[in-house]
N, CA, C and O atoms as CSV, one atom per row, in Angstrom:
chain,resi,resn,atom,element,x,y,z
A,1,UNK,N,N,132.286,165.700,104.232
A,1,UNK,CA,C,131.051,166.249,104.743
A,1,UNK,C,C,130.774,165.550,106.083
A,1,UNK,O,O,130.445,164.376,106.254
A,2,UNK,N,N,131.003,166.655,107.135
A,2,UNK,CA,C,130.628,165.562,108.343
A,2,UNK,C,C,129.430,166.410,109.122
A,2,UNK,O,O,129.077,167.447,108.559
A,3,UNK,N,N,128.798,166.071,110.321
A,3,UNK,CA,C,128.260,166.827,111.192
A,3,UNK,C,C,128.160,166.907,112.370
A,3,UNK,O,O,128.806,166.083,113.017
A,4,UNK,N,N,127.567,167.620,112.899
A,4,UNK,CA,C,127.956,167.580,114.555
A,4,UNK,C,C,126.941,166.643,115.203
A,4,UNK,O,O,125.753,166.753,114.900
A,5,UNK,N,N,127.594,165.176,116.608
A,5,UNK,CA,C,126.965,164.662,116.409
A,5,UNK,C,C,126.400,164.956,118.182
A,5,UNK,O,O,127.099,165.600,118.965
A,6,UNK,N,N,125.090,164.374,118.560
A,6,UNK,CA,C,124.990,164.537,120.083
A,6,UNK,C,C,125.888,164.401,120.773
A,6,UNK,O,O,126.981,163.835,120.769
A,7,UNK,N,N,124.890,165.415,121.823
A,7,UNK,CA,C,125.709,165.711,122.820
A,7,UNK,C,C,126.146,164.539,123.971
A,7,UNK,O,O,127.200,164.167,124.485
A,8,UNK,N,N,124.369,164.092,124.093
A,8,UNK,CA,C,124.325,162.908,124.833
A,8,UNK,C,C,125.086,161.721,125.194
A,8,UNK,O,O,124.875,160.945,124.262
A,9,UNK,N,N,125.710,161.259,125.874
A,9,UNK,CA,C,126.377,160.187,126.089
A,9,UNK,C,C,125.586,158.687,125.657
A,9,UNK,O,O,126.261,157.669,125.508
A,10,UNK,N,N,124.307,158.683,125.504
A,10,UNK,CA,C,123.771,157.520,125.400
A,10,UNK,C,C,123.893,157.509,123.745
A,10,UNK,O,O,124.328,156.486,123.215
A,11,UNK,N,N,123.481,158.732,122.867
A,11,UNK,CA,C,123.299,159.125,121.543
A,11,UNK,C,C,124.275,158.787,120.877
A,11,UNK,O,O,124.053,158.131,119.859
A,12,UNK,N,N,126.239,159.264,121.383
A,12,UNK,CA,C,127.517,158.762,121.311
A,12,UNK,C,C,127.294,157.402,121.107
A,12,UNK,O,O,127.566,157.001,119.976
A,13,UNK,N,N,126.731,156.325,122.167
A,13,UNK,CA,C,127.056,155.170,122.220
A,13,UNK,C,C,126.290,154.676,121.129
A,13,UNK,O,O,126.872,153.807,120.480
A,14,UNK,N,N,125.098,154.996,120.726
A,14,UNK,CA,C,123.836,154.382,119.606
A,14,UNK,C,C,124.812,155.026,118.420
A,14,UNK,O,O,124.998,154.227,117.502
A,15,UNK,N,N,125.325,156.030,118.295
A,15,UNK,CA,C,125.564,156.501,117.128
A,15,UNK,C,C,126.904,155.304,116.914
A,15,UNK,O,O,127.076,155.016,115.730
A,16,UNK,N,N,127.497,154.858,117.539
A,16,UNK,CA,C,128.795,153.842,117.464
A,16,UNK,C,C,128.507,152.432,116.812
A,16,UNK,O,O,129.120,151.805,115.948
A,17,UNK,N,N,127.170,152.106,117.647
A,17,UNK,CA,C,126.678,150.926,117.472
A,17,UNK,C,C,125.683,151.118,115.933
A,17,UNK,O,O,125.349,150.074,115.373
A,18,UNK,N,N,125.413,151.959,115.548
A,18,UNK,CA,C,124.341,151.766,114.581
A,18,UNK,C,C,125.940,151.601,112.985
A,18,UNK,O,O,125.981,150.980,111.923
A,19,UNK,N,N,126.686,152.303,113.526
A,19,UNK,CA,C,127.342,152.460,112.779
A,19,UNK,C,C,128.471,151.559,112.661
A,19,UNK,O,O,129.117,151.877,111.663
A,20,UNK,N,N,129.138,150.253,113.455
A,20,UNK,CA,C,129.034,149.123,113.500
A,20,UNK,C,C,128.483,148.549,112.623
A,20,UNK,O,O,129.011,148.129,111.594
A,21,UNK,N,N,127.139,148.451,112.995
A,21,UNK,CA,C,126.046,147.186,112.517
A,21,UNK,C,C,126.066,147.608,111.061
A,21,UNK,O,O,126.299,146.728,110.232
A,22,UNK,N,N,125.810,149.079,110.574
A,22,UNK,CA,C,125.791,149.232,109.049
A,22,UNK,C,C,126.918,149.107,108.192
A,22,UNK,O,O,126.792,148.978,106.975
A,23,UNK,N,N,128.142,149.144,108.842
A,23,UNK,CA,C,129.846,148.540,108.917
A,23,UNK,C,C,129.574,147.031,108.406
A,23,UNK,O,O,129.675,146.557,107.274
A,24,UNK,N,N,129.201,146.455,109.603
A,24,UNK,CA,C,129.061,144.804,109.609
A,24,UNK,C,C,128.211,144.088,108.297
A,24,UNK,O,O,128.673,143.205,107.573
A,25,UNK,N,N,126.839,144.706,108.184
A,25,UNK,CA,C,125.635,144.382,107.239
A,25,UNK,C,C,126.507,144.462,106.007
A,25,UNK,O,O,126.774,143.365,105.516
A,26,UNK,N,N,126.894,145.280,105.542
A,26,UNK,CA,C,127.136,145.871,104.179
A,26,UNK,C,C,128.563,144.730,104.060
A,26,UNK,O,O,128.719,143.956,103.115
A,27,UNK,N,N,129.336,144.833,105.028
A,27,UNK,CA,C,130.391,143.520,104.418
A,27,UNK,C,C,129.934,142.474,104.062
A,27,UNK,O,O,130.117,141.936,102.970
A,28,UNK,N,N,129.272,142.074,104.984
A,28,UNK,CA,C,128.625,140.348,105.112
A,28,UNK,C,C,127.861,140.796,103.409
A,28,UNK,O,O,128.456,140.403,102.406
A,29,UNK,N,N,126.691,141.527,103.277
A,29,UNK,CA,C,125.703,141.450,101.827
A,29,UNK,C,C,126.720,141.758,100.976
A,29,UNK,O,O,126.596,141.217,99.877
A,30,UNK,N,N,127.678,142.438,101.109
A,30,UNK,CA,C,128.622,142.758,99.833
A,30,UNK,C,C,129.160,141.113,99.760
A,30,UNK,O,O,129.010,140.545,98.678
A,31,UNK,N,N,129.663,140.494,100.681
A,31,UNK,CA,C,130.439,139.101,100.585
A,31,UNK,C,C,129.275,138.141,100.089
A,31,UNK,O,O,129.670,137.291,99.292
A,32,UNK,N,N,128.113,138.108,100.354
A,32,UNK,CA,C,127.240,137.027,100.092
A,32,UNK,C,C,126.253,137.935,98.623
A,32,UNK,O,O,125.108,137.667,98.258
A,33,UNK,N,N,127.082,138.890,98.117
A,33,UNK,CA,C,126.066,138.933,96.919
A,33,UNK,C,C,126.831,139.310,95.787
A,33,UNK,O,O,126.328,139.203,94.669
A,34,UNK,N,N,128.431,139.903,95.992
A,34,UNK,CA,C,129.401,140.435,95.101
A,34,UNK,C,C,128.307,142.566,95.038
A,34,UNK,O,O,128.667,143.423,94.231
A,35,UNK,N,N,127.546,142.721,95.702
A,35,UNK,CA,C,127.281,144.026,96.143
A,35,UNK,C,C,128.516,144.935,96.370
A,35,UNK,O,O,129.487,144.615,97.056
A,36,UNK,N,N,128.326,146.379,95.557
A,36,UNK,CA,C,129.484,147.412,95.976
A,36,UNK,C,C,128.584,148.027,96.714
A,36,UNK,O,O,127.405,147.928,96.375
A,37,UNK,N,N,128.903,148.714,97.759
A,37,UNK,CA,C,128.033,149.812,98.747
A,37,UNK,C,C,128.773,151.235,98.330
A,37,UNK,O,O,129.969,151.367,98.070
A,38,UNK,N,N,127.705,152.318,98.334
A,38,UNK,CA,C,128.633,153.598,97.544
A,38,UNK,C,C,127.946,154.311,98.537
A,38,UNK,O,O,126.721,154.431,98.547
A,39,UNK,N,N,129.045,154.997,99.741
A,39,UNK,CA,C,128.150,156.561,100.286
A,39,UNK,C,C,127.878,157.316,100.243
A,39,UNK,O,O,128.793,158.101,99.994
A,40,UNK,N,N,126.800,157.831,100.366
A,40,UNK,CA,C,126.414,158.731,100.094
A,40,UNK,C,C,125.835,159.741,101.517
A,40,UNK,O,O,124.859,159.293,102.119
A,41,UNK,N,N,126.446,161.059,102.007
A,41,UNK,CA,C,126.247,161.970,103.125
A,41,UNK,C,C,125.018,162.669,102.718
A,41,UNK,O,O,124.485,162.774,101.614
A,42,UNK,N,N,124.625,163.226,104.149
A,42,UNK,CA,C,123.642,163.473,104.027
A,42,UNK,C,C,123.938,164.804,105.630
A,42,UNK,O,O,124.414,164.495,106.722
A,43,UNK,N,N,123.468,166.183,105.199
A,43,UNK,CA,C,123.381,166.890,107.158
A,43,UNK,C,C,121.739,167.471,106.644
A,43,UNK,O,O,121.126,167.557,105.580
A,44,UNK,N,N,121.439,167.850,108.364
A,44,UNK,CA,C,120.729,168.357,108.879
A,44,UNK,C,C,120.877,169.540,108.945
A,44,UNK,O,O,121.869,169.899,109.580
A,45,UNK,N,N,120.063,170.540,108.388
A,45,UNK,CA,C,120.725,172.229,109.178
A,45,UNK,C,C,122.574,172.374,108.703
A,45,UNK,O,O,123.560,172.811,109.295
A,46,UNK,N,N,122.351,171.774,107.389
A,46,UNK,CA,C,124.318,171.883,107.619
A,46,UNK,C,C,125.208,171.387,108.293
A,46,UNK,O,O,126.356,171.813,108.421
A,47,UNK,N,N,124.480,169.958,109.018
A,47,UNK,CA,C,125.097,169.439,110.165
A,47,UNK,C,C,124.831,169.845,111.457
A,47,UNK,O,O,125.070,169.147,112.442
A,48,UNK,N,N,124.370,170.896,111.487
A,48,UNK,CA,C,124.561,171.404,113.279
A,48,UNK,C,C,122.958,170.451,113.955
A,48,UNK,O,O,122.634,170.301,115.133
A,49,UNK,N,N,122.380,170.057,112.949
A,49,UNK,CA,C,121.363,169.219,113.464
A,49,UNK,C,C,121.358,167.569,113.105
A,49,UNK,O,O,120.392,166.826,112.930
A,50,UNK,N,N,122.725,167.294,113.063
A,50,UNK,CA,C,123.010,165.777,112.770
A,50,UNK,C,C,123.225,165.743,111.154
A,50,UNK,O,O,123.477,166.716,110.444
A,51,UNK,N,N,123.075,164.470,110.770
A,51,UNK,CA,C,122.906,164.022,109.846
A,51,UNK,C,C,123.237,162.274,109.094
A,51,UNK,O,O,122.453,161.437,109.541
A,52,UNK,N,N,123.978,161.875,108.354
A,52,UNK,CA,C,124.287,160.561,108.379
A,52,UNK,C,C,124.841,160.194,107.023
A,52,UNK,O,O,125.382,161.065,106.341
A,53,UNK,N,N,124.738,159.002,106.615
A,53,UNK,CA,C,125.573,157.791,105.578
A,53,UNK,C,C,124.738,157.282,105.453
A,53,UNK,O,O,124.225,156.930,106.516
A,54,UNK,N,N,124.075,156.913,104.310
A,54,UNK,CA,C,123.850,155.726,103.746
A,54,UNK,C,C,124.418,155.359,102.706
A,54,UNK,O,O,124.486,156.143,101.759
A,55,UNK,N,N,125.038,153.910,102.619
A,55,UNK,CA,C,125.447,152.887,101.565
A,55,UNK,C,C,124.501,152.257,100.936
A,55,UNK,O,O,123.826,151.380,101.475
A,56,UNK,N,N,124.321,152.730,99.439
A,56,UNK,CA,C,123.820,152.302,98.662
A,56,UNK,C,C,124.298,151.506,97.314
A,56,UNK,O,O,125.269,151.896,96.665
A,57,UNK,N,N,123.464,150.256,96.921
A,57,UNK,CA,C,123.941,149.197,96.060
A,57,UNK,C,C,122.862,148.894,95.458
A,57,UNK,O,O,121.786,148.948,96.054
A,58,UNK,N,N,122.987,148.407,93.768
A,58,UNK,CA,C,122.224,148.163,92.797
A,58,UNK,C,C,122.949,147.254,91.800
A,58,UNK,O,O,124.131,146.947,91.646
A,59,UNK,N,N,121.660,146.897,91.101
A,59,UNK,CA,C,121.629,146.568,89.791
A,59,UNK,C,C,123.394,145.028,89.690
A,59,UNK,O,O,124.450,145.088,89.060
A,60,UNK,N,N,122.986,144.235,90.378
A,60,UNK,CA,C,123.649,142.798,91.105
A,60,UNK,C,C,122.966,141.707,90.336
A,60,UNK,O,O,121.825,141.861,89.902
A,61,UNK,N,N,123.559,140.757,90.189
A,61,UNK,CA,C,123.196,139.387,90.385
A,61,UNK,C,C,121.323,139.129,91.292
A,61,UNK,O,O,120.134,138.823,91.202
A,62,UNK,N,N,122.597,139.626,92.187
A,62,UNK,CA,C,121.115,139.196,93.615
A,62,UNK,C,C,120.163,140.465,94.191
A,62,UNK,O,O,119.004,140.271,94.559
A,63,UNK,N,N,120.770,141.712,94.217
A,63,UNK,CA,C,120.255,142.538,94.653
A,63,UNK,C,C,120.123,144.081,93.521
A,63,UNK,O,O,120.870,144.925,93.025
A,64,UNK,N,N,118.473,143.680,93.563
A,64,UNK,CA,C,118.323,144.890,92.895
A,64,UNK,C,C,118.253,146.438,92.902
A,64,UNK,O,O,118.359,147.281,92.011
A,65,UNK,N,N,118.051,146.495,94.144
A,65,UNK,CA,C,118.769,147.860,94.770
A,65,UNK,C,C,118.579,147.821,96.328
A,65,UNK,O,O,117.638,147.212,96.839
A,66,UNK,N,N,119.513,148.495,97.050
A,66,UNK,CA,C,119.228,148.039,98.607
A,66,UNK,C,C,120.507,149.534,99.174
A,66,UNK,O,O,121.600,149.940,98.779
A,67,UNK,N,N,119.505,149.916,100.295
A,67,UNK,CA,C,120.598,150.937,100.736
A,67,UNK,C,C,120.958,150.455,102.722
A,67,UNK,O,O,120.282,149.631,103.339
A,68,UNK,N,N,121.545,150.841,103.014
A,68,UNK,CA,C,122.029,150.658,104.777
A,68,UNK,C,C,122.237,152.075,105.487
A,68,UNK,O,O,123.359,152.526,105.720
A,69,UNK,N,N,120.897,152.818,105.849
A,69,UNK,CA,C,120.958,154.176,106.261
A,69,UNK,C,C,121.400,154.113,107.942
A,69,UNK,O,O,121.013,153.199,108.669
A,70,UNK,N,N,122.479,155.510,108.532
A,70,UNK,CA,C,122.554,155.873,109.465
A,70,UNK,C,C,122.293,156.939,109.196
A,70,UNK,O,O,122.523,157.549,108.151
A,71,UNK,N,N,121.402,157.510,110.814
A,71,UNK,CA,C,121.507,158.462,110.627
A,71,UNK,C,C,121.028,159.222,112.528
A,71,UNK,O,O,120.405,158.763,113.485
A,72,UNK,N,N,121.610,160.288,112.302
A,72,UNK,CA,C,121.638,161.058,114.024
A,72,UNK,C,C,121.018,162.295,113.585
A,72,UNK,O,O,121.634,162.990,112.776
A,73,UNK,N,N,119.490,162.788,114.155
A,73,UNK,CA,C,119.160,164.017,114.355
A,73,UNK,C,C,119.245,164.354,115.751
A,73,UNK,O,O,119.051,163.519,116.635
A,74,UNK,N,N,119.570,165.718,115.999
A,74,UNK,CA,C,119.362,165.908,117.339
A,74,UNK,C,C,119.121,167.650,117.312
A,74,UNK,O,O,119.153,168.405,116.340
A,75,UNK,N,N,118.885,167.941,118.681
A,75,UNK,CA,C,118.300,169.829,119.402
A,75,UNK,C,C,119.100,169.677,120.074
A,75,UNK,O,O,118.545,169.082,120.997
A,76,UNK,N,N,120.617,169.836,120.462
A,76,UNK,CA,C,121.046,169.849,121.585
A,76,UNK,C,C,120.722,171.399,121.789
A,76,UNK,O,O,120.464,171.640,122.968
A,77,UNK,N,N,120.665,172.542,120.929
A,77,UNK,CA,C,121.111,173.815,120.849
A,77,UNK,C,C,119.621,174.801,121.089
A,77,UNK,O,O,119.453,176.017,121.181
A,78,UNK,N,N,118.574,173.490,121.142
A,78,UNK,CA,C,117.166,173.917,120.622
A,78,UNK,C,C,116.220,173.406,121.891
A,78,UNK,O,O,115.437,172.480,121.683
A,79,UNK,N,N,116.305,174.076,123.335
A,79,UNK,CA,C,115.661,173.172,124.307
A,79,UNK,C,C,114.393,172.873,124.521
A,79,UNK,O,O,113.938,172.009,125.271
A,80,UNK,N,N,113.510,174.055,123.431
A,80,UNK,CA,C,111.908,173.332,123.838
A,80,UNK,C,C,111.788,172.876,122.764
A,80,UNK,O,O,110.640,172.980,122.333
A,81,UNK,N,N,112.702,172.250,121.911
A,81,UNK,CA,C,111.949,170.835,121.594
A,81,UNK,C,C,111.756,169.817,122.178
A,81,UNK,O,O,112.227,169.648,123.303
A,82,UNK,N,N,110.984,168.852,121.533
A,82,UNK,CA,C,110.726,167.573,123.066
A,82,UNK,C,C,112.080,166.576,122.969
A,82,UNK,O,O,112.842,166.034,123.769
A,83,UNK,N,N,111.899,166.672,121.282
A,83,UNK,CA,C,113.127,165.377,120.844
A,83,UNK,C,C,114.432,165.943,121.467
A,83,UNK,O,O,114.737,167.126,121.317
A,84,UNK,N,N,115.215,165.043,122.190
A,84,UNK,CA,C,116.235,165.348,122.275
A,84,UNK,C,C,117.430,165.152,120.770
A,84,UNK,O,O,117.770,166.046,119.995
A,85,UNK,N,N,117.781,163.931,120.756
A,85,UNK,CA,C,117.994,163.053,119.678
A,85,UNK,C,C,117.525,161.904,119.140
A,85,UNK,O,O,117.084,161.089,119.950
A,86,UNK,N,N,117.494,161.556,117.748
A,86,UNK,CA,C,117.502,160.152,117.357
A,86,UNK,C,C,118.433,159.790,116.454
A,86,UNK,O,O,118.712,160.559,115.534
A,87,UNK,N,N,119.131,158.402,116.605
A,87,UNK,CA,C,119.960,157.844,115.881
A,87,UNK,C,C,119.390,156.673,115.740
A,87,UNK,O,O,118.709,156.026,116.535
A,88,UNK,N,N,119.849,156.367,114.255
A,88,UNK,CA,C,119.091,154.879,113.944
A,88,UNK,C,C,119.975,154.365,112.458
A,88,UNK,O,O,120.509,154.977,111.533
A,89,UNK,N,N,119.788,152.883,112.820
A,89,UNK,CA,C,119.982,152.400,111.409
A,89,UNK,C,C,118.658,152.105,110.416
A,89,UNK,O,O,117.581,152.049,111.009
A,90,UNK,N,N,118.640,151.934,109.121
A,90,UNK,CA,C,117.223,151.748,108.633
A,90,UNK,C,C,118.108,150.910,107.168
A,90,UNK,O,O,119.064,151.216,106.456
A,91,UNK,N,N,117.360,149.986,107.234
A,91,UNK,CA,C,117.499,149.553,105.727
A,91,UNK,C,C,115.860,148.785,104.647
A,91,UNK,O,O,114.732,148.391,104.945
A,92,UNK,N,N,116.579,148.915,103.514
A,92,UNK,CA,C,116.150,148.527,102.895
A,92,UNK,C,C,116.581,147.516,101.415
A,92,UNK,O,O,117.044,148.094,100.432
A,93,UNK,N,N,116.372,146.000,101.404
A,93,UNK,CA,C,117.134,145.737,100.470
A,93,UNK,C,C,115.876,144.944,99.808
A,93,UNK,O,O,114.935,144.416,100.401
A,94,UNK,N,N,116.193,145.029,98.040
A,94,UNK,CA,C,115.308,144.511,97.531
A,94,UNK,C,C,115.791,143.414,96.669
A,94,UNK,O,O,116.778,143.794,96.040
A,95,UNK,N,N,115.453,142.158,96.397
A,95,UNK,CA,C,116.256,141.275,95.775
A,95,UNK,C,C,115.993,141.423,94.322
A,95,UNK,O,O,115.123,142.240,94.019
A,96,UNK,N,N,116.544,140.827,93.444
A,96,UNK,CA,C,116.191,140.931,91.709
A,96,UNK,C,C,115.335,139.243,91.805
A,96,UNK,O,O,114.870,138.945,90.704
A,97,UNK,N,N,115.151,138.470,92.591
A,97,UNK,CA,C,114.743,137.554,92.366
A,97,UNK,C,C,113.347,137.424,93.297
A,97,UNK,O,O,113.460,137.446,94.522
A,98,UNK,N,N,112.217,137.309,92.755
A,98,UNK,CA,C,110.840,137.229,93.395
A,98,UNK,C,C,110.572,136.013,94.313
A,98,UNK,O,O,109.746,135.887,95.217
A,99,UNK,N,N,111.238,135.394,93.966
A,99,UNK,CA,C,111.795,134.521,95.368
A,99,UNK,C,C,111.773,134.447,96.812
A,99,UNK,O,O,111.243,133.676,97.613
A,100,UNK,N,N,112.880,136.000,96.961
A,100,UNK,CA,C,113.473,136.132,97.724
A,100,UNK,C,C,112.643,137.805,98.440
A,100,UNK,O,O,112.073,138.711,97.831
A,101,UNK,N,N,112.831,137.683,99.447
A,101,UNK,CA,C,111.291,139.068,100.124
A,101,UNK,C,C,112.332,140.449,100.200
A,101,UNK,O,O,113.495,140.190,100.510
A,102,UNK,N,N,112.060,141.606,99.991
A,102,UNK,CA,C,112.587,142.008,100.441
A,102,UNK,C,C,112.564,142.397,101.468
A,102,UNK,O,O,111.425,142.350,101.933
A,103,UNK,N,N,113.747,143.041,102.539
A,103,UNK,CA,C,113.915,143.161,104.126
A,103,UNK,C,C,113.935,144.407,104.110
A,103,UNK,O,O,114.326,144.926,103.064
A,104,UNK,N,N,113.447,145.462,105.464
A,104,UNK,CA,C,113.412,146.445,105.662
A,104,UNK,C,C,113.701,145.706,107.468
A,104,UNK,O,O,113.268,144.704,108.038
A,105,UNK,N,N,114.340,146.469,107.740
A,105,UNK,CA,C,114.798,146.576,109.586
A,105,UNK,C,C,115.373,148.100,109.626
A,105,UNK,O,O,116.027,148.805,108.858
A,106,UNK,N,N,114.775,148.247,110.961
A,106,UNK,CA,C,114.428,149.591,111.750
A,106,UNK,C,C,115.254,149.508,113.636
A,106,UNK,O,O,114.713,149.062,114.648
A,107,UNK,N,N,116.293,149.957,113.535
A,107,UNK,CA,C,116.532,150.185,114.595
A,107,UNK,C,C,117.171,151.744,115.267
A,107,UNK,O,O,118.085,152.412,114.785
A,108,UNK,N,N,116.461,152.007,116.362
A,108,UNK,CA,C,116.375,153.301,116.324
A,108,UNK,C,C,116.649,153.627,118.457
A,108,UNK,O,O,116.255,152.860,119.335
A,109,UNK,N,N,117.303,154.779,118.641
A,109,UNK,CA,C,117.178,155.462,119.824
A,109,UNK,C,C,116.596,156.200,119.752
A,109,UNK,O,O,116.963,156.905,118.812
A,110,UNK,N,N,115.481,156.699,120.384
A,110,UNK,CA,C,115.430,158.512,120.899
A,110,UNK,C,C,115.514,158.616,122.358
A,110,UNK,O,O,115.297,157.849,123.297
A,111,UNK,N,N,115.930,159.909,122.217
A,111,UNK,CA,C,116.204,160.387,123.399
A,111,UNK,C,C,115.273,161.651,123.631
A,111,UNK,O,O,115.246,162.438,122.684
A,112,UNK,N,N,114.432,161.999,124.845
A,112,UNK,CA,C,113.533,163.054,124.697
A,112,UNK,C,C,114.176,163.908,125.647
A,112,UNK,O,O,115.056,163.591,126.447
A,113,UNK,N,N,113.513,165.295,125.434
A,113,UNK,CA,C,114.099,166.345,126.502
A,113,UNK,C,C,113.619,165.641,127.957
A,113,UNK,O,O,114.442,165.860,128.846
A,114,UNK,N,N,112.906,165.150,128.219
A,114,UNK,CA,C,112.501,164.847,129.396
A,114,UNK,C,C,113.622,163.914,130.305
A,114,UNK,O,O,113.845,163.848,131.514
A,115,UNK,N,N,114.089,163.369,129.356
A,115,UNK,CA,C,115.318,162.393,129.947
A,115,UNK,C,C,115.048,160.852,129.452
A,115,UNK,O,O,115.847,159.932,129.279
A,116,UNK,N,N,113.496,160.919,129.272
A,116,UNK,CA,C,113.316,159.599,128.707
A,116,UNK,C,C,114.141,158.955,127.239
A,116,UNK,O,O,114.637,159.662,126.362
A,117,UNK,N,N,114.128,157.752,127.255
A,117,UNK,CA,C,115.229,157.216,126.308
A,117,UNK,C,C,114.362,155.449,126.296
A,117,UNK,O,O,113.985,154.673,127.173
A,118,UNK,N,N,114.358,155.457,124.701
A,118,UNK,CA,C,113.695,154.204,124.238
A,118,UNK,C,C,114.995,153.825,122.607
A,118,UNK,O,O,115.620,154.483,121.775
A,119,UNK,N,N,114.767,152.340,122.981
A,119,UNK,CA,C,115.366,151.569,121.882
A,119,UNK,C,C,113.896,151.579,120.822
A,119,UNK,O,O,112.796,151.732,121.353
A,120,UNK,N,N,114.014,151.407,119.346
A,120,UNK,CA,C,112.865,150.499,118.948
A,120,UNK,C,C,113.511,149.566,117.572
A,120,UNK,O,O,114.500,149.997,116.979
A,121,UNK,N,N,112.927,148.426,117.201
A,121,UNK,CA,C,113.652,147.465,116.997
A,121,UNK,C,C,112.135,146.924,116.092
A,121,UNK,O,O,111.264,146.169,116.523
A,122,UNK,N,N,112.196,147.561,114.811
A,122,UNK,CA,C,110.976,147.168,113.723
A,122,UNK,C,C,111.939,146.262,112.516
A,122,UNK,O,O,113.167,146.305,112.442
A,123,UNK,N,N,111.100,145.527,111.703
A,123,UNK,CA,C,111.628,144.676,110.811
A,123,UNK,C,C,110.742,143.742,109.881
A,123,UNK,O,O,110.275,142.729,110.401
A,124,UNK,N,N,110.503,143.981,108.679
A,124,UNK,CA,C,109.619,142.847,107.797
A,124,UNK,C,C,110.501,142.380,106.501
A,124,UNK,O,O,111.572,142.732,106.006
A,125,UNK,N,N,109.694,141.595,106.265
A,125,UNK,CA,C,110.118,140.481,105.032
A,125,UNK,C,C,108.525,141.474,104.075
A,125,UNK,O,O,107.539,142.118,104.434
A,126,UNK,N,N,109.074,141.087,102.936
A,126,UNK,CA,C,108.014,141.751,101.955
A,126,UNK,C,C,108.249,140.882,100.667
A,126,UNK,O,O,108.912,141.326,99.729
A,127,UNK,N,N,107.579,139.391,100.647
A,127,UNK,CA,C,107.607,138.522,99.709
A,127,UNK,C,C,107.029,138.668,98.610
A,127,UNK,O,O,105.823,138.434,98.693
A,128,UNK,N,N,107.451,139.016,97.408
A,128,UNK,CA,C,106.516,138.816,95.692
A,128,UNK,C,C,105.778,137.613,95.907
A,128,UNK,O,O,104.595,137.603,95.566
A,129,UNK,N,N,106.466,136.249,96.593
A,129,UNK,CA,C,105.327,135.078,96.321
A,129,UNK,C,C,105.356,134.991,97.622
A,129,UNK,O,O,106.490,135.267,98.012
A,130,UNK,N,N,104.543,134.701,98.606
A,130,UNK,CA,C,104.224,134.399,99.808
A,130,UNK,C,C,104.433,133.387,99.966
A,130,UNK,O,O,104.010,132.586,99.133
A,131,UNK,N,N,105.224,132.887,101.167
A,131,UNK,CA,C,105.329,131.783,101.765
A,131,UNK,C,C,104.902,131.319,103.253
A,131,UNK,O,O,105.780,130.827,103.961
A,132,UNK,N,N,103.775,131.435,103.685
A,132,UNK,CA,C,103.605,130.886,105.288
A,132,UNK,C,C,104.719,130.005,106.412
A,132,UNK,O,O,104.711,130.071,107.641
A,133,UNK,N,N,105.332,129.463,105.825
A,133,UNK,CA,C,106.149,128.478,106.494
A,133,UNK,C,C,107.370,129.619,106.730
A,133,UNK,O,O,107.923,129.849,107.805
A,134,UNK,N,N,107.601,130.174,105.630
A,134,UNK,CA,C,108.889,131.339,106.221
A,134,UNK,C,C,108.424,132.418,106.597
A,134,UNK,O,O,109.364,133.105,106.996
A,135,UNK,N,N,107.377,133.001,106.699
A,135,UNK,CA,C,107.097,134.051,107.263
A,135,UNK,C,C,106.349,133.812,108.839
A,135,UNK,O,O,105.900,134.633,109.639
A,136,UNK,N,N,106.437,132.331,108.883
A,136,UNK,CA,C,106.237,131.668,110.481
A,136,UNK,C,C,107.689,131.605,110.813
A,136,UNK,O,O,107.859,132.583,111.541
A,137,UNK,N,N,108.372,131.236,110.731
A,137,UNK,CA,C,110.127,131.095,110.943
A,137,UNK,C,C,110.655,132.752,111.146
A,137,UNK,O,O,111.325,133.028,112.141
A,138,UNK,N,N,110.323,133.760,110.192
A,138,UNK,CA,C,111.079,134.927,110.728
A,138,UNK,C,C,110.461,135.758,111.669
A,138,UNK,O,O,111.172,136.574,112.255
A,139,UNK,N,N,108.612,135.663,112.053
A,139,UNK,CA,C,108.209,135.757,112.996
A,139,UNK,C,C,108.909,135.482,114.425
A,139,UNK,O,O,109.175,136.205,115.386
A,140,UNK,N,N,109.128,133.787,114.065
A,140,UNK,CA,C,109.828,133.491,115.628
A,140,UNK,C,C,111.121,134.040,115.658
A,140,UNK,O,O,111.500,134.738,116.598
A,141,UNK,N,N,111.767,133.788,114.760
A,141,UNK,CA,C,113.563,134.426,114.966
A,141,UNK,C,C,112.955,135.851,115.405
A,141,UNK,O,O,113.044,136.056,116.615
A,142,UNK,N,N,112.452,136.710,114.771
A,142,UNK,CA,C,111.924,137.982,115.275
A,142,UNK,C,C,112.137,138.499,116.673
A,142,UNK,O,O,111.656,139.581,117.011
């Protein structure tokens, strides 16, 4: 199941890199948790309007369920829309241990018909027990 992906040259390059990083993430958490990642496809319009992968993992030691979404919508075919494209990674992982917070990070392109083009780069910790001292620490790494 694949789909068609932008047209854009910048969209190409985000769609490479998001897909990298969800490459990279999922080895490293599979290596640091004994996590299997299972894909699962996903299109838009049948594909002709993007679509994506996410790797999803459960029911672990450490992680109680957590997925690593890509994904590319785009209008190349559709010009008064505003959106041109967006590609982004998105995750979400939740730990089995209340301990430990779970992470959600958001990284995303769009591209608008106008020509304009923005990165955005969102991300939280979501602790069962709150800790101030680490949620001052991932602030600054932030």
């Amino acid at each position: 199941m694949t789909f068609v992906p932008a047209s854009s040259p910048g969209a190409a390059r985000a769609l490479a890199l998001v897909e990298s990083l969800q490459r990279d993430f999922a080895a490293d958490l599979a290596a640091a948790t004994g996590a299997t990642f299972a894909p699962v496809a996903w299109l838009r319009d049948d594909g002709r309007h993007g679509g994506g992968v996410r790797l999803g993992a459960g029911d672990t030691a450490t992680i109680d369920r957590g997925s690593i979404n890509v994904s590319q919508v785009h209008y190349d075919d559709e010009p008064a829309r505003a959106l041109a494209s967006a590609t982004a990674l998105s995750t979400i992982i939740h730990p089995r241990s209340p301990h430990a917070p779970s992470v959600h990070i958001h990284v995303s392109l769009t591209e608008l018909r106008t020509g304009r083009a923005y990165w955005r780069i969102m991300a939280d910790l979501n602790p069962a027990l709150p800790d101030g001292a680490a949620t001052a620490r991932f602030g600054e790494a932030l």
